[in-house]
C-alpha positions in Angstrom: 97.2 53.6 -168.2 98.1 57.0 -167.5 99.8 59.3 -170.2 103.1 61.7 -169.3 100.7 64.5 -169.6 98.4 63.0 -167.3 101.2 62.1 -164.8 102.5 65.5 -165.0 99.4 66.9 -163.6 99.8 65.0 -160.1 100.2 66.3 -157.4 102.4 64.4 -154.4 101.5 64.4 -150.5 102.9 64.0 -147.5 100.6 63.4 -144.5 101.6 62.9 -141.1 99.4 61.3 -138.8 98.9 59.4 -135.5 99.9 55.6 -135.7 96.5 54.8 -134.4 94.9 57.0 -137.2 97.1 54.7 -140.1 96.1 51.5 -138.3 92.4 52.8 -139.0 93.3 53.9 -142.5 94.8 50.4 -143.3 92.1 48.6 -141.7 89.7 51.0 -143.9 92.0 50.3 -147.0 92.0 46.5 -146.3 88.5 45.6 -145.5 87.3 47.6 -148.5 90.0 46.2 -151.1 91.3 49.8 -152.3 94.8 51.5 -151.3 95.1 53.2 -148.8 95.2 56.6 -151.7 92.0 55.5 -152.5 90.8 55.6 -149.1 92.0 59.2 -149.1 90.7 60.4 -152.4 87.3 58.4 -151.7 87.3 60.5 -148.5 88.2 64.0 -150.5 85.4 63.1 -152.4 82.9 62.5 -149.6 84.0 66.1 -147.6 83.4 67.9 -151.2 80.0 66.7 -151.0 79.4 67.9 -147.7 81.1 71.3 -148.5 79.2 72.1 -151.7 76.1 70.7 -149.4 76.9 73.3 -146.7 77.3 76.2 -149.2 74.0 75.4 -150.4 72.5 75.3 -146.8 72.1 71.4 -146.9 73.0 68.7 -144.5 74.2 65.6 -145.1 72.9 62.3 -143.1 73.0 59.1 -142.3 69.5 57.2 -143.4 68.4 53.7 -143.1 66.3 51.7 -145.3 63.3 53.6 -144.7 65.2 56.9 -145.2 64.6 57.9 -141.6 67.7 60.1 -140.3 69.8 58.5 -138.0 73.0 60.8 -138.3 73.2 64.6 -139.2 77.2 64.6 -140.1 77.9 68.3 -138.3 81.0 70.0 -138.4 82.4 69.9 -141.9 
């Protein structure tokens, strides 16, 4: 359980977004048993990966079970 000091330290959102993009995001939210926050803070997470990655002149891919790339993730 949160404290009030802890509490006090969020921050609240507002995001506007297509109606096709939240019908994603719930399916996303649903299939993986989280919220639909946790999507977004899951997601957060991922791009700060990929941002620290890019400042250290690394990519970030998609592997399968052999670790052979199947996906460069470009553009973040």
């Amino acid at each position: 359980m949160s404290t009030q000091n802890e509490r006090e330290k969020d921050v609240r959102l507002t995001v506007v977004m297509k109606a096709e993009d939240n019908a994603r995001l719930e399916e996303i939210a649903r299939e993986s048993r989280c919220t639909k926050n946790e999507v977004f803070r899951k997601a957060f997470t991922l791009f700060d990966v990929a941002f620290e990655a890019k400042k250290n002149k690394q990519r970030i891919g998609i592997l399968d079970k052999d670790k052979n790339l199947l996906t460069e993730i470009i553009g973040i």
